[in-house]
N, C-alpha and C positions, 0 to 999 in steps of 0.2 A: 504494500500500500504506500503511496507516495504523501503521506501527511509531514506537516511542518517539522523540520531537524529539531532533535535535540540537543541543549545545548553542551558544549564539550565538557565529558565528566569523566572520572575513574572509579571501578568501582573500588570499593575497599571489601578486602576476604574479612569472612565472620569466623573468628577462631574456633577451631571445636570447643575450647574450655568457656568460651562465652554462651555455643549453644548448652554445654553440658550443667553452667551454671542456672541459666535458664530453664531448661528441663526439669533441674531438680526443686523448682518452684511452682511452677505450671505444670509439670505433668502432662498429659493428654491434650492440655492447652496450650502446646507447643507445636504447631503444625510446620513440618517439610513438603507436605504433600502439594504435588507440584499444581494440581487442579488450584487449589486453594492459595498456591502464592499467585498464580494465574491472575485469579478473580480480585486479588488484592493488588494486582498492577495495573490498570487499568480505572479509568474513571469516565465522565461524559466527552473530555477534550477531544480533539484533531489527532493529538498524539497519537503513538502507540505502543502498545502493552511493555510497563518493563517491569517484570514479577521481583517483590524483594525474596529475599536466601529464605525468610522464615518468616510464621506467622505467630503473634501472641492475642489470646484472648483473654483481655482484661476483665475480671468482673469486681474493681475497688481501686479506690488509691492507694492500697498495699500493691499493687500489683502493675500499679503503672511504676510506684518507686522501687520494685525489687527490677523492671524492666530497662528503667532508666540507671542506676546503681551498674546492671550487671553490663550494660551496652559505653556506660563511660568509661570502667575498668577497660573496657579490650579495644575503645577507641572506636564504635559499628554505628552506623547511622540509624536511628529509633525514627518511625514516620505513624504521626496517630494516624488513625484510620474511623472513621463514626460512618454513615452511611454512602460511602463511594459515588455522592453524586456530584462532585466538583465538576466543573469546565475546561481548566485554564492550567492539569498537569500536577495540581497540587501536590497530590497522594503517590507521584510515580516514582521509583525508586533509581532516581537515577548514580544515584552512588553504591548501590547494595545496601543491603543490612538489613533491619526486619520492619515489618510493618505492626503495631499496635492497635490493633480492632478492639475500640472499646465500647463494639455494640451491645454486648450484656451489662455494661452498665447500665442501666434502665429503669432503675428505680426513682420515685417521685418521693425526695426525701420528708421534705415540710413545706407545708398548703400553706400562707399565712392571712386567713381572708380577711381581719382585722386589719392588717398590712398593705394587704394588694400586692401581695410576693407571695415567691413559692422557689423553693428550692430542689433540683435535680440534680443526677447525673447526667454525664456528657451525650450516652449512649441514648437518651431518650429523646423521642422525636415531640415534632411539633403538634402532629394530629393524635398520637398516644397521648402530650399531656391534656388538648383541649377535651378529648373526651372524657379524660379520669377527672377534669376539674369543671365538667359541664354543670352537675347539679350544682356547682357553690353560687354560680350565677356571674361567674368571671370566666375570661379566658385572657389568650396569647396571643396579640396581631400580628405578629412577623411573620408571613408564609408565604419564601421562597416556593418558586412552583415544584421543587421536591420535595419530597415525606424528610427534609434533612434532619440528622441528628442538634440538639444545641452545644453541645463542644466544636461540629461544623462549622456553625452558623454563627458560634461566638469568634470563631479562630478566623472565619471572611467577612464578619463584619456585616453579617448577610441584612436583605432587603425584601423588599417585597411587592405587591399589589396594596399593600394597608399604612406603608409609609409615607405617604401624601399625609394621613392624620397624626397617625402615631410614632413616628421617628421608625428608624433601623434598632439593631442590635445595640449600635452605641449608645444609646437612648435609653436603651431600656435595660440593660443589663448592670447590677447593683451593685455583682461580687461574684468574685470566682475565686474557687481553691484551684492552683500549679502546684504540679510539680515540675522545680526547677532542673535545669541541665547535671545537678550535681545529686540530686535524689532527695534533696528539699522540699518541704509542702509549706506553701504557705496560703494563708486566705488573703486576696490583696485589698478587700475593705469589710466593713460590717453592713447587716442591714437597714440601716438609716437614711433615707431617701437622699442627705445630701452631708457632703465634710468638706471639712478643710485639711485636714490631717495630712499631711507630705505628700509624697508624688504618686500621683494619680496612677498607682500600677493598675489597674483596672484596665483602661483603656489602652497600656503599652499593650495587655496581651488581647484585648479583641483586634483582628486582623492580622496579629503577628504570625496566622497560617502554620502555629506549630512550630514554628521557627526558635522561638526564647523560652518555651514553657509547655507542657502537655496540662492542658485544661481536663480536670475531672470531677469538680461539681459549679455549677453556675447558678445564682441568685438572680431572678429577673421580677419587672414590672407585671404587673397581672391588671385588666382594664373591665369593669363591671360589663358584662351585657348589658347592646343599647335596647331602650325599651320599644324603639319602631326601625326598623332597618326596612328599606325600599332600594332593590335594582332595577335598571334600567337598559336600554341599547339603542344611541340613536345614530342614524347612518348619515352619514356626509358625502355630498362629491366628489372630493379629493382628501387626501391625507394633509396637505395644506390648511383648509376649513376647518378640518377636526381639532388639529393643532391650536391654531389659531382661539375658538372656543377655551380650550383649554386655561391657554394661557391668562386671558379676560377672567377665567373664575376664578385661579389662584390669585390673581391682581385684585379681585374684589372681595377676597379672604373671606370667601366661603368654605363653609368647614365639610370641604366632600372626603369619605372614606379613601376610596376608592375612584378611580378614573385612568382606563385602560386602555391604549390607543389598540388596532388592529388593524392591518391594511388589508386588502382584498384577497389576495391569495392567501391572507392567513384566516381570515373570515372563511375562504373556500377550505379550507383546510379542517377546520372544526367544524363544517360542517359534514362533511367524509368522513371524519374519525369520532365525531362524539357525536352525530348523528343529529343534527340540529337544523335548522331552515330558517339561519341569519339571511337576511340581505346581503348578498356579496359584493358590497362597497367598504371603502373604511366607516370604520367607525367606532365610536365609544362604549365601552362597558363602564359604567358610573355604578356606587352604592352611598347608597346619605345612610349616617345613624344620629340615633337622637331621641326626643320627642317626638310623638305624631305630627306635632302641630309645626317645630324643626324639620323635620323631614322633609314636611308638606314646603316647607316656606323655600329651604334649599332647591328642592328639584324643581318648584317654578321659576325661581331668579334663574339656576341653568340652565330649564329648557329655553327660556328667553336668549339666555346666549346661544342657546344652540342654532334658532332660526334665523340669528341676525347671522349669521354665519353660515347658512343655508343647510342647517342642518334639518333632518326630517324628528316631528312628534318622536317623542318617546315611547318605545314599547317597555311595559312593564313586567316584568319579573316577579306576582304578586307573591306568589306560594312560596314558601322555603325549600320546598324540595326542586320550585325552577330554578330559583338562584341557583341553588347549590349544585344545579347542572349547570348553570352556566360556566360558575369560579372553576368548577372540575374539567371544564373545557380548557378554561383559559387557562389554566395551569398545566394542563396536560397541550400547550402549544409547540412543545421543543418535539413532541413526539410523533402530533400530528402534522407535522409540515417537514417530517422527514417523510410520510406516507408522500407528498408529492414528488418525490424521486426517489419510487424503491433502490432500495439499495445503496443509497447515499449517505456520508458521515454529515455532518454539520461543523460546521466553524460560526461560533456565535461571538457576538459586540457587545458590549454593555457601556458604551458610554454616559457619561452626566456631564451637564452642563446647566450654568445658571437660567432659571423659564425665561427669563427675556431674549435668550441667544438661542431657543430650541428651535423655533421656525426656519431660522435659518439654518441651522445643525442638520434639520432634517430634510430641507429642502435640498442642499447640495449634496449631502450623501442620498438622497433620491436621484438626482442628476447621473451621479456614480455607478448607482443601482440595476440605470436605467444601462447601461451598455456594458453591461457584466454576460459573461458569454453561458453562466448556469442561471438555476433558478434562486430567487431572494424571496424571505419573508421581511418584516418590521413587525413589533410590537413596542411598548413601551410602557413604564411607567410614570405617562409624562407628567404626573401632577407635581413630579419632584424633577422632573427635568433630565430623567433616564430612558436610554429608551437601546432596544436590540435589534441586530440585522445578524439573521439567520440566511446563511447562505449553503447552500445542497450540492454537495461537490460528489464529481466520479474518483471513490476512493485508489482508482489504478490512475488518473491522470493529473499527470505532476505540471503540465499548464496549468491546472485549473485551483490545486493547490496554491501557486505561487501567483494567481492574480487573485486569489483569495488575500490572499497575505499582504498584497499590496493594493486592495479595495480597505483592510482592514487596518490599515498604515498611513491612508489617506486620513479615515474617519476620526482613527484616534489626534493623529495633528491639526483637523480640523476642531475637534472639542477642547484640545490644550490651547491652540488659537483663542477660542471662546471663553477662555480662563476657566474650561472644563476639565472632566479628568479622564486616564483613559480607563478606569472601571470603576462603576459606581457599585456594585453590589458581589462580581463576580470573587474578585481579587483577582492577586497581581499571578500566583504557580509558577511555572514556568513560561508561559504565553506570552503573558504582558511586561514581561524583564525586560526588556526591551526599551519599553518606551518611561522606565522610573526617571534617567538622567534627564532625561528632556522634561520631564511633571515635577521633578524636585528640585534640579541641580546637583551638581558633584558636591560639594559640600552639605547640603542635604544627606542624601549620598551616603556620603563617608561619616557620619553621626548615627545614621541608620547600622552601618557597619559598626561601629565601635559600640553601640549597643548590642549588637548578636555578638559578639567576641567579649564583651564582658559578662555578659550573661549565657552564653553556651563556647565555652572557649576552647574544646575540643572539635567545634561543628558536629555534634552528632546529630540535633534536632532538624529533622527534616532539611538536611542540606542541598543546598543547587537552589533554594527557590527566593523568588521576592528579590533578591539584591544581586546584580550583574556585579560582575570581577570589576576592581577600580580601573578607571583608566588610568592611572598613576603605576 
């Protein structure tokens, strides 16, 4: 398969006496079997498969520290592992050593409903906690369009369809227990909504992609169910229009949930894969929460943008069981718009950029789109000024790879242009290394570096990702 190069790495051999120290702690939870480092090499990206030497399955922070302990005595690369649906290369081993699956951690430590917190393990997904924590009459807004784990999701900083209201990860995450490069546990804050108390390690380790720390319990925000939730679909003439609307509502600080761009071949797409009978124009997937009377008041100020904007009436989504086809469509869009080219990989975009520069962001990488020799989708989460260009490549053609790469090399320098970024939700893996020097600068750069080297100074934590070699 002709997918993007990886970048140049070595690997490093795993001593016997490191597997044999490991084994004698894990036991049977120490996997060689090659199916299973297979499956653990491998994530959503472009890339292709590089299986690490061995697999650990964690079920505690004893067992991430007896993993980390035994991987810095022999010097072996540790790469966590939560539910394998990264984009962008994360989890790939490109150095050797073992991978750390800590999908049995899963437990839902402490509810705090008086709080509006609650605390887990890493290995616990998003729709496991909303449903264990339905009766209390709270939930979880972050939901990336996979079932991700939250040690994932804290470690990329993940995003979502519900960040337009309720911030990302960063936002809402309180406290996390690491364990550090040296086999340290520390908690990096308490649960009190806010401190001043020294440096904010919290937020060094959301994003930090496993890189400084293995995340294994996470403290987050918990938000009441709203008391009238109403979605909507309304279609537009152009992806332009749709935008445009957009933009006008965030300006006039309307408080919408939700607001999903969709262009037409992705419209066409969920409709073939989730079985639905959208209008195949662009168009908007909006959700208001609130009061009745809120709701009521939101969706008429935006249908009103909508028609100034030549958008059509809203169709409504009364019943909960529509909605909830609808969000399962839209969430399930990486997988139906690979249906429009059986047998094709995807290379996905996630750019951000400030809402005043999106119309244009997406106008010209429309322009781009338009003379691309495969097929493209668009989505977005433009109420935060995100938004993705999925592109359907033939995984034996290495043209079409390499104008992948350089449609996606356009887009990102056009969103840093925009004093945008080149990934608003994915993170950086291995994919977007690339374009850190030119979003941060080398002295950026190089502060970024001198925190991974004081805080993992063997590089065993997930090495090769997030930070290119200095130019120095």
């Amino acid at each position: 398969m002709n997918a993007p190069a990886l970048p140049p790495s070595v690997r490093r051999p795993v001593p016997q006496a490191c597997l044999d120290e490991l084994a004698a702690h894990f036991g049977e939870r120490l996997s060689l079997n090659e199916t299973v480092r297979a499956h653990h090499g491998r994530d959503e990206s472009p890339f292709p498969a590089v299986p690490p030497d061995a697999v650990l399955f964690a079920e505690s922070t004893e067992d991430v520290v007896a993993a980390v302990r035994a991987c810095a005595a022999h010097g072996v690369p540790l790469i966590a592992y939560g539910s394998g649906s990264s984009l962008e290369g994360h989890l790939l081993a490109i150095q050797g050593g073992i991978t750390l699956d800590v999908s049995r951690m899963n437990r839902i430590l402490a509810v705090n409903t008086d709080d509006l917190t609650v605390t887990v393990q890493a290995g616990v997904t998003r729709k496991q906690l909303n449903n264990d924590i339905r009766d209390t009459g709270l939930f979880f807004p972050i939901d990336p369009g996979a079932d991700a784990s939250f040690g994932g999701m804290a470690s990329t900083r993940a995003s979502g369809t519900n960040a337009v209201r309720y911030g990302t990860m960063r936002e809402n995450v309180l406290s996390l227990t690491v364990v550090t490069a040296e086999g340290k546990v520390i908690r990096t804050a308490r649960r009190a909504k806010k401190s001043s108390a020294g440096y904010d390690l919290t937020r060094l380790f959301i994003g930090a992609e496993g890189t400084l720390g293995i995340v294994t319990e996470i403290t987050v925000r918990l938000y009441p169910q709203p008391e009238a939730v109403s979605a909507a679909v309304c279609n537009f003439p152009s992806v332009d229009a749709a935008v445009a609307a957009v933009i006008q509502t965030i300006q006039m600080g309307i408080p919408v949930a939700r607001v999903e761009l969709l262009d037409a071949a992705t419209v066409r797409a969920l409709n073939l894969y989730s079985k639905l009978t959208l209008r195949e124009t662009p168009l908007l997937l909006f959700e208001f929460h609130g009061s009745p009377a809120g709701v009521e008041e939101q969706a008429t100020l935006v249908q009103d943008i909508a028609r100034d904007n030549g958008g059509m009436d809203f169709e409504w989504a009364v019943h909960p069981e529509d909605r909830n086809r609808l969000w399962a469509a839209r969430h399930n869009a990486y997988f139906a718009t690979l249906q429009l080219r059986p047998g094709a990989r995807a290379s996905s975009t996630d750019v951000c950029v400030p809402i005043s520069r999106l119309a244009d962001c997406i106008r010209e990488t429309n322009e781009d789109l338009a003379k691309a020799s495969f097929p493209t989708c668009m989505v977005g989460h433009v109420g935060d000024g995100n938004f993705h260009v999925q592109m359907l490549l033939d995984p034996d053609s290495g043209a079409e790879w390499a104008e992948a790469e350089t449609v996606n090399r356009r887009l990102v320098q056009r969103a840093l242009r925009m004093d945008g970024t080149c990934t608003g939700e994915h993170g950086v893996g291995l994919h977007k290394m690339q374009f850190m020097a030119e979003e941060h600068g080398e002295d950026a750069l190089d502060l970024m570096r001198r925190i991974k080297q004081a805080l993992d100074p063997l590089n065993i934590l997930n090495p090769g990702k997030i930070l290119p070699p200095s130019a120095n």
